[in-house]
C-alpha positions as CSV (number, residue, x, y, z in Angstrom):
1,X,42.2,18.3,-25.4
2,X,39.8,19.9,-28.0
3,X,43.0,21.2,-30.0
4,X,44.3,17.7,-29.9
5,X,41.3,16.0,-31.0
6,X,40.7,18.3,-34.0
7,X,43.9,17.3,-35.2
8,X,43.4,13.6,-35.1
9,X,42.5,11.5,-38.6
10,X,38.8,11.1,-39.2
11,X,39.3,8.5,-41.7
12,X,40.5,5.7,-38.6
13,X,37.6,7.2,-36.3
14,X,34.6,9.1,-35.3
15,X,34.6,10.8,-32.3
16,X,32.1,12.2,-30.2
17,X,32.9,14.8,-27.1
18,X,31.1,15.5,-24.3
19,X,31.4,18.3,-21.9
20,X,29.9,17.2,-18.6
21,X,31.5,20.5,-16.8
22,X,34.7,22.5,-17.0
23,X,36.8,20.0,-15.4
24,X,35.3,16.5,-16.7
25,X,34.9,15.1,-19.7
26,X,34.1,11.8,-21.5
27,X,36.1,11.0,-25.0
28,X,34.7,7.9,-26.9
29,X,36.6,6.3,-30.0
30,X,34.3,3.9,-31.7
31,X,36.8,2.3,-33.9
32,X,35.4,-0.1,-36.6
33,X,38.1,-3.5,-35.7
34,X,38.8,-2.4,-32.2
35,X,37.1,-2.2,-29.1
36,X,36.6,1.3,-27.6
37,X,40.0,2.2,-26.8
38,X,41.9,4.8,-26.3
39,X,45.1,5.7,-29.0
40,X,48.8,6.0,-27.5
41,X,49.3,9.3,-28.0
42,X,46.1,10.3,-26.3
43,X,46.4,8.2,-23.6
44,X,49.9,9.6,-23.0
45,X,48.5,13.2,-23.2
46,X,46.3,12.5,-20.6
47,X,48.2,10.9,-18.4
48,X,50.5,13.8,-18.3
49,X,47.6,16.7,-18.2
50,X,46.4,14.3,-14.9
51,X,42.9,13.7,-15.9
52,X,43.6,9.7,-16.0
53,X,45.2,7.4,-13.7
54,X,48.3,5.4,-15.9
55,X,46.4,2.6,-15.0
56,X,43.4,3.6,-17.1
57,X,45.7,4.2,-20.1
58,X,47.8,2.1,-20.4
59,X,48.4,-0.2,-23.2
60,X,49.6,-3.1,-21.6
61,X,46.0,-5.1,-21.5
62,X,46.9,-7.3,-24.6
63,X,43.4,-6.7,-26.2
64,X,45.1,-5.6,-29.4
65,X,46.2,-9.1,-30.0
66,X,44.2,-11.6,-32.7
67,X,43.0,-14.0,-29.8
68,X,40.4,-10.9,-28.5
69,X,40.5,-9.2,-32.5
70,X,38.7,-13.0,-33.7
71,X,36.1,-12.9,-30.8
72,X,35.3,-9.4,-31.5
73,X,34.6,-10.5,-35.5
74,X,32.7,-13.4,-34.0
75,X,30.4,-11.5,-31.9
76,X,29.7,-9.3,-34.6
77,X,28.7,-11.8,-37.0
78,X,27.8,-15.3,-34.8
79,X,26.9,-18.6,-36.8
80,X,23.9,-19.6,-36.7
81,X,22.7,-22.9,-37.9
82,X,19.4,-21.6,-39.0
83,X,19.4,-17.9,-38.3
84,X,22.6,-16.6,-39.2
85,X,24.1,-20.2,-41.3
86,X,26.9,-17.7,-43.1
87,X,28.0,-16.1,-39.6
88,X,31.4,-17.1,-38.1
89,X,32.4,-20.1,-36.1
90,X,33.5,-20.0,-32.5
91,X,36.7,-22.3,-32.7
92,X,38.5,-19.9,-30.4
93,X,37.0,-20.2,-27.3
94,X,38.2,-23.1,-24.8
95,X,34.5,-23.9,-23.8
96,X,33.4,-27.5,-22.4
97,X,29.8,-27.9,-23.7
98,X,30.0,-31.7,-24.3
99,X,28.4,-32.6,-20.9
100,X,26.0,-30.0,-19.8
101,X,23.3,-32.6,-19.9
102,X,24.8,-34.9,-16.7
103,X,24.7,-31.6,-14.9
104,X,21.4,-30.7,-15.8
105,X,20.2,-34.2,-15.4
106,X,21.6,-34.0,-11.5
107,X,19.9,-30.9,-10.9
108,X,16.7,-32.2,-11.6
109,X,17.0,-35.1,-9.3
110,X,18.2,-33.1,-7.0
111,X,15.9,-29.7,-6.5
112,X,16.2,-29.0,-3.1
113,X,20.5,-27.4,-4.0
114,X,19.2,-25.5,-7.0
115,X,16.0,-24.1,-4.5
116,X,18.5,-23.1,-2.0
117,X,16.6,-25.9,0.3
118,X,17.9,-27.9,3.6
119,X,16.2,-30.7,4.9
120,X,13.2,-29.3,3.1
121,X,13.6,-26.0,4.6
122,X,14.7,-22.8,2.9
123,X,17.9,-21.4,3.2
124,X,17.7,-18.7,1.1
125,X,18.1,-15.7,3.5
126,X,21.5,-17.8,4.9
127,X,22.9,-17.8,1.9
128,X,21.7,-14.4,1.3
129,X,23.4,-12.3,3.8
130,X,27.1,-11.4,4.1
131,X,29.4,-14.5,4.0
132,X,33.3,-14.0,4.9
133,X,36.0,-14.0,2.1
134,X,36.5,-17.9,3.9
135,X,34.2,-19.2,1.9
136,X,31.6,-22.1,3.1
137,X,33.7,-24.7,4.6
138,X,31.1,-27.2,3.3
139,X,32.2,-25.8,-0.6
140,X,36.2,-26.3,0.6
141,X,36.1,-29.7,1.5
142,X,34.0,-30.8,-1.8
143,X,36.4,-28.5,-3.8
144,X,39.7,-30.1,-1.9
145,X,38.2,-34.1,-2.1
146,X,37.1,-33.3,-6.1
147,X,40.7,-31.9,-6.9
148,X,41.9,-35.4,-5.3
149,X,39.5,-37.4,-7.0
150,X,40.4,-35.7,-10.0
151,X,44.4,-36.9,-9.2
152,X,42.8,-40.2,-9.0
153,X,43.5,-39.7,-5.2
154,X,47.1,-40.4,-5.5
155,X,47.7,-36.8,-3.6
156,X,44.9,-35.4,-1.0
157,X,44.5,-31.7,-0.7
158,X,44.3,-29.9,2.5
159,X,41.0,-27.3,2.5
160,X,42.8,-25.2,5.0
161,X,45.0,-24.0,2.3
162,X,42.5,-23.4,-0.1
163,X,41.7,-19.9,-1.3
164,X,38.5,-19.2,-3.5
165,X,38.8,-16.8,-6.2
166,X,36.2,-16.0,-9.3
167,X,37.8,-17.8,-11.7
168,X,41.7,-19.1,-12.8
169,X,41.8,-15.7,-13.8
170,X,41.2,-13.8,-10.4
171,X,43.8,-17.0,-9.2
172,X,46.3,-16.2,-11.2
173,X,46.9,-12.5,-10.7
174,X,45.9,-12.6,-7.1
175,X,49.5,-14.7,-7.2
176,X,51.2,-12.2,-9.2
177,X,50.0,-10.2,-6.6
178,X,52.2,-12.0,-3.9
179,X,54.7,-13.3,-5.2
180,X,56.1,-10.5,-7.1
181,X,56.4,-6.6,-7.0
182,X,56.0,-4.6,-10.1
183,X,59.0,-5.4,-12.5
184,X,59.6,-8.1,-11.5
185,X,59.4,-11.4,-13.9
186,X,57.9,-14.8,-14.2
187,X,59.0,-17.3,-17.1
188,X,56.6,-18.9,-19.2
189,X,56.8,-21.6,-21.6
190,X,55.6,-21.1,-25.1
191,X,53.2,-21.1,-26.5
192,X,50.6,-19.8,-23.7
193,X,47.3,-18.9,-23.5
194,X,47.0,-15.1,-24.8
195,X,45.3,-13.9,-21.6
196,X,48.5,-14.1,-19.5
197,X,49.5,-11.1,-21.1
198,X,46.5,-9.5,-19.4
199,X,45.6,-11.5,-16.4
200,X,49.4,-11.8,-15.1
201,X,50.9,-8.0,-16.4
202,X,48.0,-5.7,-16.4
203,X,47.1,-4.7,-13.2
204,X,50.2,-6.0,-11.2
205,X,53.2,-4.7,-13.3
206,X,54.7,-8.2,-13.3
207,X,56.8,-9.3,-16.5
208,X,56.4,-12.1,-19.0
209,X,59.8,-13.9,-20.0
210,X,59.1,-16.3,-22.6
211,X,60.6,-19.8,-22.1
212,X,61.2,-20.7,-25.8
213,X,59.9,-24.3,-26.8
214,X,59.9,-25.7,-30.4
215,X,58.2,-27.7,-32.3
216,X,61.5,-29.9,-32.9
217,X,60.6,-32.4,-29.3
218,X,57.0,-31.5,-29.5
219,X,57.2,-27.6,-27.3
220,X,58.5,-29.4,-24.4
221,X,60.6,-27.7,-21.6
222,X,64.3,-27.9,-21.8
223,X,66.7,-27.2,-19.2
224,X,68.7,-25.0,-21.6
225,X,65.2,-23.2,-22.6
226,X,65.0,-22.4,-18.9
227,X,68.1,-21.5,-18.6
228,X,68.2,-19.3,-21.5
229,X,64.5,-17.3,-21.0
230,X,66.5,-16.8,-16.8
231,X,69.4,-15.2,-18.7
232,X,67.1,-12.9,-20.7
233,X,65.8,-11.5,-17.8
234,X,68.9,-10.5,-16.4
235,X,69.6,-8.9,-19.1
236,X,66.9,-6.8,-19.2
237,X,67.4,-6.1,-15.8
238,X,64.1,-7.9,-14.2
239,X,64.5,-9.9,-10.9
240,X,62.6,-13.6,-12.1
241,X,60.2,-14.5,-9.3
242,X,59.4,-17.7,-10.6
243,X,57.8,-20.1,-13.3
244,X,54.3,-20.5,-14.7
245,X,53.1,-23.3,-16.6
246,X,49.8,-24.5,-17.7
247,X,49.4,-28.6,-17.3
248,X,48.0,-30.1,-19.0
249,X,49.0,-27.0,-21.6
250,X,46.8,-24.6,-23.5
251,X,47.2,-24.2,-26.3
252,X,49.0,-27.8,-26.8
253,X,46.6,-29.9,-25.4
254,X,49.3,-32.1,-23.8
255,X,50.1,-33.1,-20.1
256,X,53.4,-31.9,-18.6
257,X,55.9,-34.9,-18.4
258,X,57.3,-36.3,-15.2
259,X,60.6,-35.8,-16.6
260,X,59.7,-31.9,-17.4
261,X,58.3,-31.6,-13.6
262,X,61.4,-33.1,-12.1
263,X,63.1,-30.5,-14.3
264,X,60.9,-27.3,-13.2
265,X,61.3,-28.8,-9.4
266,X,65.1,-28.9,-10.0
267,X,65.7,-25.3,-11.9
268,X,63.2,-23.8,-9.0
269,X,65.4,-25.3,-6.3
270,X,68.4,-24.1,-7.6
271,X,67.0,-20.5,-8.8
272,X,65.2,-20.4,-5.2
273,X,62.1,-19.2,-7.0
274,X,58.1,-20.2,-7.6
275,X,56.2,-22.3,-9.4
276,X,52.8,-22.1,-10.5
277,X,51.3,-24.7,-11.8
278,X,47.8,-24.1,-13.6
279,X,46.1,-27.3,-13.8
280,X,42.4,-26.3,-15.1
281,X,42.3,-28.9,-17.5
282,X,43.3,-31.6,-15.1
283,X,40.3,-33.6,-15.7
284,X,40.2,-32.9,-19.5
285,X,43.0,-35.9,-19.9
286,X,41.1,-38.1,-22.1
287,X,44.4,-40.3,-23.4
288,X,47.5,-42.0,-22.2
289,X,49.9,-40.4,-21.1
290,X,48.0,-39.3,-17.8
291,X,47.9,-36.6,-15.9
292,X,50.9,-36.3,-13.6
293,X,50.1,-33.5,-10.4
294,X,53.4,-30.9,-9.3
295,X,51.8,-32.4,-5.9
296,X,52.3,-36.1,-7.1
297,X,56.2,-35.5,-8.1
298,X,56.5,-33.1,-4.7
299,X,55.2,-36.3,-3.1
300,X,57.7,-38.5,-4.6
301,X,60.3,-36.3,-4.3
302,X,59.7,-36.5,-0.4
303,X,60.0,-32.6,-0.9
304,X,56.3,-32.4,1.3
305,X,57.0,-29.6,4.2
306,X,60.3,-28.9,3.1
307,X,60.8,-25.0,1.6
308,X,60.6,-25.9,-1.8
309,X,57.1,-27.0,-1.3
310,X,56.1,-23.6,0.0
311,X,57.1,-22.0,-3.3
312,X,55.3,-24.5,-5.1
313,X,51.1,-23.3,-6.0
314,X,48.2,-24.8,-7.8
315,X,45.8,-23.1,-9.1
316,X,42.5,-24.8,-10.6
317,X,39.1,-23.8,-11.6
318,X,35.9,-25.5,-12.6
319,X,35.5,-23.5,-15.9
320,X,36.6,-26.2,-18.1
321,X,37.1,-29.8,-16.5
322,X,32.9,-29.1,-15.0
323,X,32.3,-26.9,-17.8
324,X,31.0,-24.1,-16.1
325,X,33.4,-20.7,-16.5
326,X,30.0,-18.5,-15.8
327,X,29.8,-19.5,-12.2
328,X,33.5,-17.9,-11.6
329,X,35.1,-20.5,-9.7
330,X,38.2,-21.1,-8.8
331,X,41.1,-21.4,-6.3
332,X,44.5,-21.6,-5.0
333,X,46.2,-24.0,-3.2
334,X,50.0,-23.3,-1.1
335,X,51.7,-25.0,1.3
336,X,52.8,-21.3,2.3
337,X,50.8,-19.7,5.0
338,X,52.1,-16.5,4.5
339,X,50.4,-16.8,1.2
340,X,47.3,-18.3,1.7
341,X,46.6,-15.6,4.4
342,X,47.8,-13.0,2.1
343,X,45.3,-14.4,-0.9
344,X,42.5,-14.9,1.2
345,X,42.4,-11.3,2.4
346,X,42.8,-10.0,-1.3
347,X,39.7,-12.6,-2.3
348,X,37.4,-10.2,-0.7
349,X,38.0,-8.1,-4.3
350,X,36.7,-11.1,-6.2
351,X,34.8,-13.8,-4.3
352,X,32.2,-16.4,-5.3
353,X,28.8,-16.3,-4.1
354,X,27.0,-17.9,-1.4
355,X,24.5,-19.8,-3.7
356,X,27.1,-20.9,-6.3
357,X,29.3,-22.4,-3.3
358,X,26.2,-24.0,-1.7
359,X,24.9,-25.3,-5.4
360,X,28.1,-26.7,-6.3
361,X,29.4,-28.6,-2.2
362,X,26.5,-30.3,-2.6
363,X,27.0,-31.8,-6.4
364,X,30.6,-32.2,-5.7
365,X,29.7,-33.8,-2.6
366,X,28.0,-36.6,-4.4
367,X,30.7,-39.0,-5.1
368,X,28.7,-41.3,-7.4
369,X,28.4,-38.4,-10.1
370,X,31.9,-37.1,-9.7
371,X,33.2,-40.1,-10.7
372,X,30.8,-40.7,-13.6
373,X,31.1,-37.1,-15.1
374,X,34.6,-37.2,-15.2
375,X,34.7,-40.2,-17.1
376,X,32.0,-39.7,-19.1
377,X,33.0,-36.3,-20.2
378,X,36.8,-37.4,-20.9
379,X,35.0,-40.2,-23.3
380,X,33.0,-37.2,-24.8
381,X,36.0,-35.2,-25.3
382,X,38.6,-37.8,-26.8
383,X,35.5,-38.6,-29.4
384,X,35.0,-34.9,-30.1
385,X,38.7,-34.3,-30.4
386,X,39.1,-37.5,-32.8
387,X,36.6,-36.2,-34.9
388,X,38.6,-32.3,-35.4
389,X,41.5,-34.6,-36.0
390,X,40.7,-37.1,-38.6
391,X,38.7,-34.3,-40.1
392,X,41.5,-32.0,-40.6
393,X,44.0,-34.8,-42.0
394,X,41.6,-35.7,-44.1
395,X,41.7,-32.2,-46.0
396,X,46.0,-32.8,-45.9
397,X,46.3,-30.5,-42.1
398,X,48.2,-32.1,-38.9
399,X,47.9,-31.4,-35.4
400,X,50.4,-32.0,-32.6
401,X,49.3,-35.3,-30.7
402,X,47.5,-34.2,-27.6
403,X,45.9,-35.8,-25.0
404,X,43.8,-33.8,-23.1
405,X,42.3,-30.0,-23.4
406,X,39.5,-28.3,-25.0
407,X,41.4,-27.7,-28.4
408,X,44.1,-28.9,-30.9
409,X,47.6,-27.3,-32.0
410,X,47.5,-27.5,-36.1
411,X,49.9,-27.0,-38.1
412,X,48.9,-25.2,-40.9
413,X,52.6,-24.3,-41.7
414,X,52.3,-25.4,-45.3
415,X,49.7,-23.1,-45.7
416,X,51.5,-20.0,-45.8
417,X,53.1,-18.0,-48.6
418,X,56.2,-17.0,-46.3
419,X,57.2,-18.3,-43.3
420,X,56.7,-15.4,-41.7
421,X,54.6,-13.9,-38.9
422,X,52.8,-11.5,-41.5
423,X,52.1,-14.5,-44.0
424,X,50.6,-16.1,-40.7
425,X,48.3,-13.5,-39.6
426,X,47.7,-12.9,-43.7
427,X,46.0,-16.7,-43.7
428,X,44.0,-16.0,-40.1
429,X,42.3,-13.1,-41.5
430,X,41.5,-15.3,-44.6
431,X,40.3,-17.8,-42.1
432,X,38.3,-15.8,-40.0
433,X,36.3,-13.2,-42.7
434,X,36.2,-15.4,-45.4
435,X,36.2,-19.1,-44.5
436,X,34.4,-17.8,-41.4
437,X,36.1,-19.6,-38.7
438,X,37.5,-17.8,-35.7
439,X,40.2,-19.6,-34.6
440,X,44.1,-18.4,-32.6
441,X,46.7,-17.9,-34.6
442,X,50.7,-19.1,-32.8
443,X,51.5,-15.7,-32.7
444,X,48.9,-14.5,-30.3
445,X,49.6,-17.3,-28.1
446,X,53.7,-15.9,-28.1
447,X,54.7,-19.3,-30.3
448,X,57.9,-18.5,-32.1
449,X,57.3,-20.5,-35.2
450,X,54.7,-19.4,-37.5
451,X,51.9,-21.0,-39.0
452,X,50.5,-22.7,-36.0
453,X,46.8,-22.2,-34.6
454,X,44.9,-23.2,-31.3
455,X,41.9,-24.7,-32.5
456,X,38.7,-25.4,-30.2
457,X,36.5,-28.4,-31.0
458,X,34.2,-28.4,-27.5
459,X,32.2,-25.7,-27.1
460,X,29.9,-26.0,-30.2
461,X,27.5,-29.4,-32.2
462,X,29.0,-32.4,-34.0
463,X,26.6,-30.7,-37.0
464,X,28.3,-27.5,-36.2
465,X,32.2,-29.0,-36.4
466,X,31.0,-30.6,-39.5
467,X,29.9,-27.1,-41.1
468,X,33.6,-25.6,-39.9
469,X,35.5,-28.7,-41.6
470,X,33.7,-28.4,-44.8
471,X,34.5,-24.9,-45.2
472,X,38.2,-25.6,-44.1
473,X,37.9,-28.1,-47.1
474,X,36.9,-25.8,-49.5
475,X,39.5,-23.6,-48.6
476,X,42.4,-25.6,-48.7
477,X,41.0,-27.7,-52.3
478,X,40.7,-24.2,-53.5
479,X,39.9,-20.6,-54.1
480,X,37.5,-19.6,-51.6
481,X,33.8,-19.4,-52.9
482,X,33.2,-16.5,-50.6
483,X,34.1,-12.5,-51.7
484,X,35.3,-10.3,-48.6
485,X,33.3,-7.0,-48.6
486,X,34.3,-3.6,-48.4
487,X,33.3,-3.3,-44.9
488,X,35.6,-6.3,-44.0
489,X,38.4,-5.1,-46.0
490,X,38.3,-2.0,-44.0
491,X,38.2,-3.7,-40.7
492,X,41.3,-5.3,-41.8
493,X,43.1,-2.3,-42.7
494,X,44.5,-1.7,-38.9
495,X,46.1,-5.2,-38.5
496,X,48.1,-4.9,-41.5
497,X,50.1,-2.5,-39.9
498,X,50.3,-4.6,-36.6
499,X,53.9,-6.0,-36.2
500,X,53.5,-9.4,-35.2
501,X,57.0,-10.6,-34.6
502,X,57.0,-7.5,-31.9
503,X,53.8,-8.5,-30.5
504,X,55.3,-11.9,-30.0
505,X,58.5,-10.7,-28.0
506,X,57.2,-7.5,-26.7
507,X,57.2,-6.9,-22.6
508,X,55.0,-4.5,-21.2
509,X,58.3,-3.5,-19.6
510,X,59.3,-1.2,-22.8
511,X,55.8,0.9,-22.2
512,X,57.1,1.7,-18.3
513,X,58.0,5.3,-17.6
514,X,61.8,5.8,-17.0
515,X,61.2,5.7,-13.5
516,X,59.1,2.4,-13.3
517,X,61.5,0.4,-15.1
């Protein structure tokens, strides 16, 4: 290892080595773009020698991609409106801040959930102690009646087959988890969120098929799409599993059709697969048309018990439509008790805590603020978003028409040089270290058209949005006023050599050994 290392290029990294005995060591790159990480070739060398499981070295996370590359210039250099007024702005990050002050407000006038406090009495050690990976049944029915409300009670949910996970993201992989063996393949529409790569592949070995989707009908699901992204799997050998979507969609913004449901029920059916549906943003809908439920169409489809409906999940969270991604809640919901059982055992690797389930039963259990927040906050919302968008068409940018989300899909096509991948990640860099605006670019969200961006317009001020839109004006009326540095030029010397258009169609199935494939 010390022969290899002497060998390696000094000019990319410093490294420091630490010999903790004769048999274990620590090796630390501290790379000046990239998060401490380790190199291919290392990583293979030491997953041959032995000293590191495959798991621990492989390079299948996704954190090489611009979605985590713009956070990581973000954190280095945050805006500040008086402290730091030249730092970059967070426009990549899908946060609901727009109605923290209804939350707060209930948690005033109601002190005895935040003290941990029944009937005047404390419950502290209660909730203190071990709690089973059940979870509080009190927290399940307010999850399973707020997941109704939030259908506008046109579908009821069953708390029995709830499972609580921290977070979409525990949801989603504790699926992978049983619905699919490693090598195996779900389908995907694009564009989708970036973290798929990482929350459905990394630690299960499950494959990402894109479903290809253009801009030409506004990214929605064709049958032939479907059909197409199934016979791409075959030919790469992988057994499909099922479908994932995200509805309403990130990065789009937009609510899934009925039409596009009856179509995903259909193709399912036939295929005799899953499908997921993510519905996080379900109660970010702030414009016609609403949100439609897979439940809803199951429902009308009088598919409700049949075995269709057993390969049919939801998974939902609180993290964006409550605004609260810190508390790490979410769940899953299946008709299949094979699954739920399954789930509910692996939730013992990620549950949600005693006080954050009592906390949240009771605020979800008063119906009165339910129904105001979510109304309030989708007004909130469709005022923010109509602000990004006006603001962006008045400096000549469009944005797909959404209705619902945490973000817009711009178009900033016209922007580039090329219409190219490179030209696309060319104009992001420009974006994020000079204009000083993080925001996605397509390709890290797998689009396959280039010069499209995820932008984020909740999670910040109205003053701040104002700051981001005059800079985007100033860039697009003209030279930029601001000069990169040295230091940023040399942090953007590793992505020039990143090959977008294969990060875009890559499977972690290439990086398999021989015998994993």
């Amino acid at each position: 290892i010390v022969a290899y290392l002497q060998h390696l290029p000094q000019s990319n990294q410093n490294i420091s080595f630490h010999s903790l005995s004769n048999l274990h060591f620590h090796i630390y790159f501290f790379s000046p773009l990239y998060s401490p990480t380790l190199s291919l070739p290392l990583s293979l060398e030491l997953t041959k020698m032995g000293i590191l499981s495959r798991k621990a070295t492989c390079i299948t996370h996704g954190q090489d991609s611009s979605y985590f590359l713009g956070w990581e210039a973000y954190e280095k250099n945050p805006y500040h409106e008086v402290k730091n007024p030249n730092g970059i702005i967070q426009m990549g990050l899908a946060e609901n801040q727009l109605s923290f002050n209804l939350i707060e407000s209930w948690l005033a006038k109601n002190p005895e959930a935040a003290n941990f406090e029944r009937e005047g009495q404390s419950i502290f050690r209660e909730l203190a102690l071990f709690q089973d990976y059940h979870g509080l049944p009190s927290f399940k029915n307010a999850m399973a009646d707020f997941m109704s409300e939030n259908r506008g009670n046109r579908v009821s949910f069953d708390p029995k087959k709830l499972v609580l996970t921290a977070g979409a993201t525990s949801a989603n992989e504790t699926l992978m988890f049983c619905l699919a063996d490693p090598g195996e393949a779900f389908l995907l529409p694009t564009p989708y969120y970036p973290g798929f790569d990482r929350d459905l592949k990394w630690r299960t070995g499950v494959e990402i098929v894109p479903i290809q989707c253009t801009s030409a009908n506004g990214f929605r699901i064709t049958k032939s799409a479907l059909e197409e992204a199934y016979k791409q799997a075959q030919m790469l050998n992988l057994k499909v599993k099922g479908v994932l979507i995200t509805n309403p969609s990130n990065p789009l913004g937009t609510t899934t059709t009925r039409t596009e449901l009856n179509r995903l029920l259909d193709f399912v059916s036939r295929k005799n697969i899953h499908l997921i549906s993510d519905e996080i943003y379900s109660g970010t809908v702030f414009a016609s048309p609403g949100f439609i439920s897979v439940m809803e169409v199951l429902k009308e489809k009088k598919l409700e018990n049949t075995d269709v409906s057993k390969r049919v999940h939801i998974v939902y969270s609180l993290s964006k439509d409550l605004g609260l991604p810190g508390f790490r809640v979410g769940v899953i919901y299946s008709n299949d008790d094979i699954v739920v059982a399954a789930a509910t055992k692996m939730s013992s690797f990620g549950l949600i805590s005693s006080q954050t389930q009592y906390l949240l039963s009771a605020l979800l259990s008063d119906k009165n603020f339910t129904k105001n927040y979510l109304k309030e906050n989708q007004i909130r919302l469709k005022n923010r978003h109509d602000k990004l968008v006006s603001g962006l068409e008045a400096v000549g940018i469009e944005c797909l028409k959404s209705n619902a989300g945490l973000f817009c899909w711009v178009d900033m096509r016209h922007l580039l040089r090329s219409n190219t991948f490179e030209a696309e990640i060319e104009l992001w860099k420009k974006i994020v270290y000079e204009v000083k605006i993080n925001i996605s670019p397509g390709s890290s969200c797998h689009c396959n058209e280039p010069g499209w961006f995820r932008v984020c317009f909740a999670n910040m001020s109205e003053e701040t949005l104002k700051v981001a839109l005059i800079r985007l004006k100033m860039f697009v009326d003209g030279p930029s006023s601001t000069t990169r540095s040295q230091s940023e030029h040399q942090r953007l010397k590793p992505l020039r050599k990143m090959k977008v258009s294969n990060w875009v169609l890559r499977l972690s199935f290439q990086d398999r050994e021989p015998e994993e494939r």
